[in-house]
C-alpha positions as CSV (number, residue, x, y, z in Angstrom):
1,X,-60.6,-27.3,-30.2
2,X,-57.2,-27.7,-31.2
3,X,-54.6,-30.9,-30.3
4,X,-52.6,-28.7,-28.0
5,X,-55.5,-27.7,-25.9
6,X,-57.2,-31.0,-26.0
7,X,-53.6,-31.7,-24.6
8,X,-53.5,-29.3,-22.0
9,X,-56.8,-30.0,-20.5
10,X,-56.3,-34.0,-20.8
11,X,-52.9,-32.9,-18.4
12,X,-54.6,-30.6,-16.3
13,X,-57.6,-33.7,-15.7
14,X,-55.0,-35.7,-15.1
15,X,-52.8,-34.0,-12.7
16,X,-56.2,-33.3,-10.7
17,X,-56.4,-37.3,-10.7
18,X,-53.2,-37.5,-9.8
19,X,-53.7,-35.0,-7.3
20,X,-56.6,-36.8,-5.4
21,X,-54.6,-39.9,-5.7
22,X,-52.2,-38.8,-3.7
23,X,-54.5,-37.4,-1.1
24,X,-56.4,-40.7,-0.7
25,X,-52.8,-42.3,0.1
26,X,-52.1,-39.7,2.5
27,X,-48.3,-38.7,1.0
28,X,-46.9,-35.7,1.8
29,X,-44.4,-36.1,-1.1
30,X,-46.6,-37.2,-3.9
31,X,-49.0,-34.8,-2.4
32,X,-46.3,-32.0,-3.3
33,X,-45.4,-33.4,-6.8
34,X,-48.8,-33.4,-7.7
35,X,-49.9,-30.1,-6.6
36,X,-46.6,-28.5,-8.8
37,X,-47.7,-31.1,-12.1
38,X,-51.3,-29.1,-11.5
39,X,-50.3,-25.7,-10.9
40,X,-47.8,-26.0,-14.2
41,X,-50.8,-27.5,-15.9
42,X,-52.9,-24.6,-14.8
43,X,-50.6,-22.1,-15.6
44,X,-50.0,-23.4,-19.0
45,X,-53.6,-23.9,-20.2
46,X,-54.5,-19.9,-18.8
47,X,-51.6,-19.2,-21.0
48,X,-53.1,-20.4,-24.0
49,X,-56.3,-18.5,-23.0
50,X,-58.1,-22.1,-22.2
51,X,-61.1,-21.3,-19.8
52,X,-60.7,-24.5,-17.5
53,X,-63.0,-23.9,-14.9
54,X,-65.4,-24.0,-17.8
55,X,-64.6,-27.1,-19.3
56,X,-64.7,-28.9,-15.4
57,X,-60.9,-29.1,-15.1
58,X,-60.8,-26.7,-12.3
59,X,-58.0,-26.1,-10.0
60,X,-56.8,-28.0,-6.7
């Protein structure tokens, strides 16, 4: 695998983190950031023809 996807699937893991984070803490805002950080994430690693739900980085 190549440093941009290893990138793009360390931000996808990471906005799903951020994600759950921000459910725990019961933030409406945060809840909102971090659902657009994932969905760019997303959106950016299909583009690059990553398969994330194989790799366990699913989405939301």
């Amino acid at each position: 695998m190549n440093e941009v996807a290893e990138a793009l699937l360390v931000r996808v893991h990471t906005a799903r983190a951020g994600l759950a984070a921000a459910v725990s803490a019961d933030d409406a805002y945060a809840i909102a950031v971090a659902q657009d950080e994932l969905d760019d994430a997303v959106r950016l690693a299909r583009q690059h023809g990553l398969d994330i739900e194989a790799t366990g980085a699913e989405e939301g």
